[in-house]
C-alpha positions as CSV (number, residue, x, y, z in Angstrom):
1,X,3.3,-12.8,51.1
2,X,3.1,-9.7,49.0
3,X,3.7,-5.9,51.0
4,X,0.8,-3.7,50.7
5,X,1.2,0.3,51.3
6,X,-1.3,2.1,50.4
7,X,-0.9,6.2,49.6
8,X,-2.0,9.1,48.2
9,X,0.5,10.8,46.6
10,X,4.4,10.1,46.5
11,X,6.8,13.3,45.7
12,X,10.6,12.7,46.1
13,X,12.9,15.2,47.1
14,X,14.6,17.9,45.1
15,X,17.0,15.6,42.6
16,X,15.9,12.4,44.5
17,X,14.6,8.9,42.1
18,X,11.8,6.9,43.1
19,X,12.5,3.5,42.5
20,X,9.1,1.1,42.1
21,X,10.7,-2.3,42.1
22,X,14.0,-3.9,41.1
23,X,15.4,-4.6,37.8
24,X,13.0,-7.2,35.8
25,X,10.1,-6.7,38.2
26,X,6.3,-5.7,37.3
27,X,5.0,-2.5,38.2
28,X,1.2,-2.5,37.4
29,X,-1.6,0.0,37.5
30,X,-4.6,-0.9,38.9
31,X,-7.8,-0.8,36.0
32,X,-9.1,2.7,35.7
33,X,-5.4,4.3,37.0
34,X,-3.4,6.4,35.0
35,X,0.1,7.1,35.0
36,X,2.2,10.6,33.9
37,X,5.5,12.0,34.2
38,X,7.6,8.4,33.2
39,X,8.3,9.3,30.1
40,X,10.6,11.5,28.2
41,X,8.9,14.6,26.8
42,X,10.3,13.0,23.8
43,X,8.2,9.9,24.5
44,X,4.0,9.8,24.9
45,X,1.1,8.1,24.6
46,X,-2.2,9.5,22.9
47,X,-5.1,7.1,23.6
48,X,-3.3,4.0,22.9
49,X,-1.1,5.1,20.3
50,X,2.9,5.1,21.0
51,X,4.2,8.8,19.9
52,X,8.0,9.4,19.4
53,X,10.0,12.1,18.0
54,X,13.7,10.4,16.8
55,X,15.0,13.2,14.8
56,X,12.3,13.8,12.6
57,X,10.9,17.3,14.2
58,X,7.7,16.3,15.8
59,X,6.5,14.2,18.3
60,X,4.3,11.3,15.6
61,X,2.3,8.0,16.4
62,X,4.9,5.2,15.3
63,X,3.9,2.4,13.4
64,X,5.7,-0.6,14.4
65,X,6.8,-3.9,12.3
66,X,3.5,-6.0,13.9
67,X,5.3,-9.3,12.2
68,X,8.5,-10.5,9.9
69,X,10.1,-13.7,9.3
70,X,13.6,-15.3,7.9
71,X,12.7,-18.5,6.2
72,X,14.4,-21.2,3.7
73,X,11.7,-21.6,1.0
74,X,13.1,-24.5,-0.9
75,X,12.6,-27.7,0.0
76,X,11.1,-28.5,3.7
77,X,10.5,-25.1,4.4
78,X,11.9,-23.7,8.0
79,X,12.1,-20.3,9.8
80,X,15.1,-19.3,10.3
81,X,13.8,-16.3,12.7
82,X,10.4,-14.1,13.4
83,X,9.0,-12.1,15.3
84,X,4.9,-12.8,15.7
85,X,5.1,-15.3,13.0
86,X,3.6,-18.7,14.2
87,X,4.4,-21.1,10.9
88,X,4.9,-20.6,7.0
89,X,2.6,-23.0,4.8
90,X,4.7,-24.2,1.5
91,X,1.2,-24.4,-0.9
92,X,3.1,-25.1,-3.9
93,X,6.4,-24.1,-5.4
94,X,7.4,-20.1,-4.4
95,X,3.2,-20.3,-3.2
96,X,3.9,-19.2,0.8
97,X,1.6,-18.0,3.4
98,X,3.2,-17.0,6.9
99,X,0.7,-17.4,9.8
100,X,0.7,-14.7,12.3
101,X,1.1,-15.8,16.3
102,X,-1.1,-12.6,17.6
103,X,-3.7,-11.4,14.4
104,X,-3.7,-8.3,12.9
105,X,-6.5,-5.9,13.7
106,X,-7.7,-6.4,10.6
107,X,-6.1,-6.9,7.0
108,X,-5.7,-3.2,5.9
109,X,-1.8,-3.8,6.4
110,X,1.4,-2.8,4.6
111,X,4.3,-6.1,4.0
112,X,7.2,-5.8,2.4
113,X,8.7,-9.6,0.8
114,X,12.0,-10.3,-0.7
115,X,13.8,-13.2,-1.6
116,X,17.1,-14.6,-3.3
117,X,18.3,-18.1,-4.5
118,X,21.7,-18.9,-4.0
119,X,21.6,-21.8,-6.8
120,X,21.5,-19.0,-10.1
121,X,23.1,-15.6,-8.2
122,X,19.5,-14.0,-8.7
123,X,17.0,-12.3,-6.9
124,X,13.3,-13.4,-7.3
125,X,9.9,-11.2,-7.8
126,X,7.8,-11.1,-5.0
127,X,4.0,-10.6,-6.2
128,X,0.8,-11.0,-4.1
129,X,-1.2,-13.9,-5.1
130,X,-5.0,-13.4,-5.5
131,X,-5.4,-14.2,-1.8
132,X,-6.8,-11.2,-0.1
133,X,-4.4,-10.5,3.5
134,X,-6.7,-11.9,6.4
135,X,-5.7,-11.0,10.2
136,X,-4.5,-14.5,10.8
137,X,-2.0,-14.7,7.3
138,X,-0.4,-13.6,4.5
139,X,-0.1,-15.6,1.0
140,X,2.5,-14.3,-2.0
141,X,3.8,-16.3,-4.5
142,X,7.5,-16.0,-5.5
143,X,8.2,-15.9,-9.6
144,X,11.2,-16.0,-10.8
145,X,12.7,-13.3,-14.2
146,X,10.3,-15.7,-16.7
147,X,7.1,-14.6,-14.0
148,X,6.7,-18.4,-12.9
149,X,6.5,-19.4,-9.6
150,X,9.4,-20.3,-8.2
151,X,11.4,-21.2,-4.8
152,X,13.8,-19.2,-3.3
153,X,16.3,-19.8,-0.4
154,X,15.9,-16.7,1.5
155,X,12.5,-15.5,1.8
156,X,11.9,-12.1,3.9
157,X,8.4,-10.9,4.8
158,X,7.9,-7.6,7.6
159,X,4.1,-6.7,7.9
160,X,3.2,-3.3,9.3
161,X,0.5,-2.4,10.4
């Protein structure tokens, strides 16, 4: 059975830590309840946006990788490693869509693709096909230096949103 202690207001003492559980535990806030003072002053929140200043002079919303994926895009395609990346669909030769695990808000996102085929030394173009970007997937085709679709082994896609 769970403790229960129930306050107003905690304060340590001069150069004291709290501690508020052990190492890998939850701490939650109940709905409605707002927390201050845990971050650095380098570190905030505005709203739900995640601010940061690393070096850059001023404390800015970041915009963090939402998606990417490591995949082998000849033959039986196969992930090789992702983050938020459920599957990659092989439509037709270098036609891939990668299917996201948690959708986008919506499809006004930024992605970066490249590729490279060990077989010939060379690197690959990385167009969008006509496919508009939905919140559940992206679809680009892969065409090699004549611009005709074409597989590659390593395939690389980061969305950002």
């Amino acid at each position: 059975m769970a403790s229960e202690v129930k306050t107003n207001k905690v304060s340590p003492a001069s150069g004291t830590t709290v501690t508020l559980g052990n190492s890998g535990d939850t701490v939650s806030l109940g709905s409605g309840a707002t927390a201050s003072g845990f971050l650095p002053s380098s570190i905030s929140t505005s709203g739900d946006d995640f601010q940061f200043n690393s070096g850059y002079g001023s404390v800015a919303t970041a915009y963090g990788c939402r998606a990417w994926v490591n995949f082998n895009g000849t033959g039986t395609v196969a992930i090789r490693d992702s983050g938020n990346v459920s599957s990659i669909t092989d439509n037709n030769t270098g036609d891939y869509t990668v299917n996201f695990t948690t959708a986008m808000p919506d499809g006004n996102y930024c992605f970066n693709v490249t590729s490279f085929n060990t077989a010939d030394n060379g690197t690959r173009d990385v167009l969008r096909s006509s496919t508009t970007p939905t919140t559940s997937a992206l679809r680009f085709t892969v065409n090699n230096s004549g611009g005709t679709n074409a597989d590659a082994d390593y395939v690389c896609a980061s969305i950002f949103r």
